[in-house]
C-alpha positions in Angstrom: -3.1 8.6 -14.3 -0.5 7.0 -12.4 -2.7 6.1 -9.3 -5.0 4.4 -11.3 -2.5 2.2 -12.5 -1.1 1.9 -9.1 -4.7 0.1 -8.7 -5.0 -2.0 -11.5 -4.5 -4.8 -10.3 -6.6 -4.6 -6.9 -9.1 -2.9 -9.2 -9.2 -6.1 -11.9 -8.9 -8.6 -8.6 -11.9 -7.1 -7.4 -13.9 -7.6 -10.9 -12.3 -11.1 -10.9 -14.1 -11.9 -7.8 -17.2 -10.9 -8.6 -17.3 -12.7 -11.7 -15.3 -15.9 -11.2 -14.6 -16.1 -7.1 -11.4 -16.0 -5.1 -9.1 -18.1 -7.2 -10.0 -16.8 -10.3 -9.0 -13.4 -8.9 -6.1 -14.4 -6.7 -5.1 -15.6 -10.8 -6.2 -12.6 -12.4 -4.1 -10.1 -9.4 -1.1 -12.6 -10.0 -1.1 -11.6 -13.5 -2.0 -7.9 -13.4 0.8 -7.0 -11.1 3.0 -9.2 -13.6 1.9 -6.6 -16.4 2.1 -3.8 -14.2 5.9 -4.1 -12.8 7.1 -5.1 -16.6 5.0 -2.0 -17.7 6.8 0.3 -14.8 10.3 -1.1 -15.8 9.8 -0.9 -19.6 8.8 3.1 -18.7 11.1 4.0 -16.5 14.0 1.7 -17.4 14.6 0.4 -13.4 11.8 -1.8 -11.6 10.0 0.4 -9.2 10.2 -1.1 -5.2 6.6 -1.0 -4.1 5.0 -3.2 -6.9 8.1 -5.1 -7.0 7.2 -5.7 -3.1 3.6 -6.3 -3.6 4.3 -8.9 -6.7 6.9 -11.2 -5.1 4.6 -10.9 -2.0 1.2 -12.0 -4.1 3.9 -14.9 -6.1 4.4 -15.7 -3.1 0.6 -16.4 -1.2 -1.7 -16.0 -3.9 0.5 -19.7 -5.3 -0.2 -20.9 -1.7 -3.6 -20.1 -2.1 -4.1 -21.5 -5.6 -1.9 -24.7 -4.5 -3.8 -25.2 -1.7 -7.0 -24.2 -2.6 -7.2 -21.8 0.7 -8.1 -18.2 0.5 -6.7 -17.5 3.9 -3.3 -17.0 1.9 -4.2 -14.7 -0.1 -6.0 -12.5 2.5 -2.8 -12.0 4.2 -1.4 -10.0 1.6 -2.8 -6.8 2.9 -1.3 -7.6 6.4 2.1 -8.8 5.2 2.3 -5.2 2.8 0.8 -3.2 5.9 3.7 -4.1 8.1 6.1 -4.4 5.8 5.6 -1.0 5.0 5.4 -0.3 8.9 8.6 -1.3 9.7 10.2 -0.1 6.6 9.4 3.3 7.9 10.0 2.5 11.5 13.3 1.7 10.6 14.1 5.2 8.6 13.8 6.7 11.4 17.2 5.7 12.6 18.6 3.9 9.1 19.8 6.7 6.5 19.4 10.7 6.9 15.9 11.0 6.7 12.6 9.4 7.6 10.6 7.5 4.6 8.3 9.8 4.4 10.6 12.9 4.4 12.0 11.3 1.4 8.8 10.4 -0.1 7.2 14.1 0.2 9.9 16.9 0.8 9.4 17.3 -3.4 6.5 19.3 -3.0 6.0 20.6 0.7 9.2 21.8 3.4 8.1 20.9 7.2 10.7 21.1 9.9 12.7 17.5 11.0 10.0 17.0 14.3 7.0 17.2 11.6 8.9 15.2 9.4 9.3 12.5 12.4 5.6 12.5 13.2 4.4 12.3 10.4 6.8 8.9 9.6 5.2 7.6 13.0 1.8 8.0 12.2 2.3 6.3 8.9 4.0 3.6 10.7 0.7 3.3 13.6 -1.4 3.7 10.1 0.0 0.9 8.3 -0.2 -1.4 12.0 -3.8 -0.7 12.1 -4.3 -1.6 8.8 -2.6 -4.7 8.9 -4.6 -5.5 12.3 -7.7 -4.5 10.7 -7.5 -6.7 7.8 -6.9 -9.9 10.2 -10.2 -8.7 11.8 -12.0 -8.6 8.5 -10.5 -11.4 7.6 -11.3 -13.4 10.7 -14.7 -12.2 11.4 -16.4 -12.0 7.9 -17.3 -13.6 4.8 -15.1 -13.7 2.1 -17.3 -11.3 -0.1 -17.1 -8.6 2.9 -13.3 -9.1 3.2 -13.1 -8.0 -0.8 -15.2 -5.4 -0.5 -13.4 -4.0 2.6 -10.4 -4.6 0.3 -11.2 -2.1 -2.5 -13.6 0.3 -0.2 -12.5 0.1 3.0 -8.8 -0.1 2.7 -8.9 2.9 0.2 -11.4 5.2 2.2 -9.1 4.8 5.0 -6.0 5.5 3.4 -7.9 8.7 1.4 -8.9 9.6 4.5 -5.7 9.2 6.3 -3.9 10.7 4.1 -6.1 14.0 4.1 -5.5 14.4 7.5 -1.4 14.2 6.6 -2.0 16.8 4.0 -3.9 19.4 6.8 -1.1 18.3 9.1 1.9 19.1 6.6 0.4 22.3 5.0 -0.2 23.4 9.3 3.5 23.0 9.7 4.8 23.7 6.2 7.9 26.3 6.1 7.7 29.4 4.5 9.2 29.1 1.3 12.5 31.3 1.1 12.4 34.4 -0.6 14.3 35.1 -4.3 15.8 37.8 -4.9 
């Protein structure tokens, strides 16, 4: 349930688009990741970082793109997120006691400090490539590709990316301890 709220927003700017065009659903993202942050912190009592992140961030260009009335803004959100994210986790790997995704995942699986390490890398190569890819979208297509490539491509990728994490982390998972 949660990851489809997680979505909402790219979900309803996607449906936006196809019915009203890019400002309607640069608007309509604006507003849905305005709902979805007040939702998170009337849940949970604290805001949660990520949306946080994602709704100063889309304030932030999708107002430059409604403003200006230039979509370029607002298609480099993914970019701006991607490496965001990137460096955020290139720089746990030498800020605090553990990488970002160590602290994101050692809940539900135990891998050794080097797997731990690796896997923090790739996400950080991951979330480069993403951010690179999306210029090239951007750059090279129509507007109606780049929203596609939005919701499909970007989410493939990342479903796909992060099945090859899972196979990775259950290939150097720890055995669990024994209870007595």
């Amino acid at each position: 349930m949660k990851i489809l709220f997680d979505f909402f927003p790219i979900l309803l700017f996607f449906i936006a688009y196809k019915w009203g065009g890019i400002y309607v659903a640069t608007l309509t993202a604006m507003v849905a990741s305005l709902v979805q942050v007040l939702w998170g912190r009337f849940r949970s009592g604290h805001f949660e970082k990520m949306p946080l992140i994602t709704l100063i961030t889309l304030v932030v260009l999708g107002s430059a793109t409604l403003f200006f009335q230039n979509e370029a803004f607002i298609k480099w959100k993914p970019t701006v997120i991607y490496w965001s994210l990137g460096l955020g986790f290139l720089l746990s790997q030498w800020i605090g006691d553990k990488p970002a995704i160590q602290r994101l995942a050692e809940h539900s699986i135990k891998v050794n400090s080097m797997a731990w390490s690796r896997l923090n890398l790739s996400w950080v190569f991951f979330f480069t490539g993403m951010g690179c890819l999306n210029i090239y979208v951007m750059q090279n297509f129509d507007t109606d590709t780049w929203v596609n490539f939005k919701l499909f491509g970007s989410l493939g990728l990342t479903f796909l990316f992060v099945l090859g994490q899972s196979i990775y982390m259950i290939r150097h998972r720890l055995p669990e301890e024994t209870k007595s």
